[in-house]
C-alpha positions as CSV (number, residue, x, y, z in Angstrom):
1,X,-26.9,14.5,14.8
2,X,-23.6,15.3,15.8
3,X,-20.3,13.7,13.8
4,X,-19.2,12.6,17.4
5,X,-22.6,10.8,18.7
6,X,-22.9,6.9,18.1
7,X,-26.3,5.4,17.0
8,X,-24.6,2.3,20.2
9,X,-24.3,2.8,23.8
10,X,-21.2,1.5,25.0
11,X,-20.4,-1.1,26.3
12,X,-22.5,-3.0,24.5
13,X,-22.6,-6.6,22.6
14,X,-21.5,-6.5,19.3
15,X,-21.3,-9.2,16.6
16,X,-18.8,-9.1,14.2
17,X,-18.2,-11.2,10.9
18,X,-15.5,-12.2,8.6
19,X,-15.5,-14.7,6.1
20,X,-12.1,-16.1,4.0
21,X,-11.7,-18.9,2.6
22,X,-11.7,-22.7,4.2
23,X,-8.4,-23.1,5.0
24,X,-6.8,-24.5,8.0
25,X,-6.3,-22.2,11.3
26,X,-8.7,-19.3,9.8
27,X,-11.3,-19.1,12.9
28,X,-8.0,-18.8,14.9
29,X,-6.4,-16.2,13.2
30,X,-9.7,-14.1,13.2
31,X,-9.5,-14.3,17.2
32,X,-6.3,-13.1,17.4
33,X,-7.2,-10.4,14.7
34,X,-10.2,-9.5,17.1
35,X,-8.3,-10.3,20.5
36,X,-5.3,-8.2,19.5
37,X,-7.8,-5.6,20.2
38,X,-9.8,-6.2,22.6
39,X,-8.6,-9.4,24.9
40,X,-8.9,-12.7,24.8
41,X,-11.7,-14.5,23.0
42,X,-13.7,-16.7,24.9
43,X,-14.9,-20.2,22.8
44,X,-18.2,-19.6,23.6
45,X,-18.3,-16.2,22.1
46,X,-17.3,-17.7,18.3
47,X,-19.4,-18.6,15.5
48,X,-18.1,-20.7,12.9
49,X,-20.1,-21.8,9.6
50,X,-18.8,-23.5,6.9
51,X,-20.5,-21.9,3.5
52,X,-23.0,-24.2,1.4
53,X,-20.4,-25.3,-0.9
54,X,-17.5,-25.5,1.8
55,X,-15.1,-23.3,0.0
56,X,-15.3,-20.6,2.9
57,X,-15.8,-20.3,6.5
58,X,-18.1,-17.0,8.2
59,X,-16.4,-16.3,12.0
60,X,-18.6,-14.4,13.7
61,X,-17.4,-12.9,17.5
62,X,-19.6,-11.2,19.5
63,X,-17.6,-8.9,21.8
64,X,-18.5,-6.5,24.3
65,X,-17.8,-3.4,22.7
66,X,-16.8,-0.3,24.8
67,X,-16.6,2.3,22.2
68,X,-16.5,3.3,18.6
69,X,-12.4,3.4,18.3
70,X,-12.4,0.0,19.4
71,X,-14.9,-1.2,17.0
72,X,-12.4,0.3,14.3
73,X,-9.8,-0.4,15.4
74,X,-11.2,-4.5,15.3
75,X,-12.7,-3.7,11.6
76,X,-9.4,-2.2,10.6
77,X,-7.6,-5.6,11.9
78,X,-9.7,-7.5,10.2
79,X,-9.8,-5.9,6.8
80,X,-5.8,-5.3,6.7
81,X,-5.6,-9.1,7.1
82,X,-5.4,-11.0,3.3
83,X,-6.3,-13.7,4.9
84,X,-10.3,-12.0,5.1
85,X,-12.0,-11.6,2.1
86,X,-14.9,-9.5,4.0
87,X,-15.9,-8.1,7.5
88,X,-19.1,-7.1,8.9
């Protein structure tokens, strides 16, 4: 396969995680992390779990996706953030 073909078809829905610690305005901040990318976040679009011992909080936005460089560009967001100990 070619370095430049995707295993996706864009556009296409796309979940994405990130998990940091329980504190207060963390789903928030992940939507702006994510919708400094790719627009608004609609409410109905967000996932948020607090973790069996309610240290830390998964966020998980599904977007529609319309290509690779966005996706990274959303992962590199995320990940530059201290705030988020992990993305997925």
């Amino acid at each position: 396969m070619d370095q430049t073909e995707s295993v996706f078809e864009f556009p296409c829905r796309f979940p994405i995680k990130a998990m940091g610690r329980d504190a207060e305005g963390f789903p928030a901040h992940v939507m702006d992390l994510v919708g400094a990318v790719v627009g608004p976040v609609p409410h109905e679009d967000v996932v948020v779990r607090p973790s069996r011992t309610g240290r830390f909080l998964s966020v998980t936005i599904t977007i529609t996706a319309q290509s690779r460089e966005e996706l990274d560009a959303v992962y590199r967001n995320l990940t530059s953030s201290s705030r988020v100990l992990f993305a997925l």
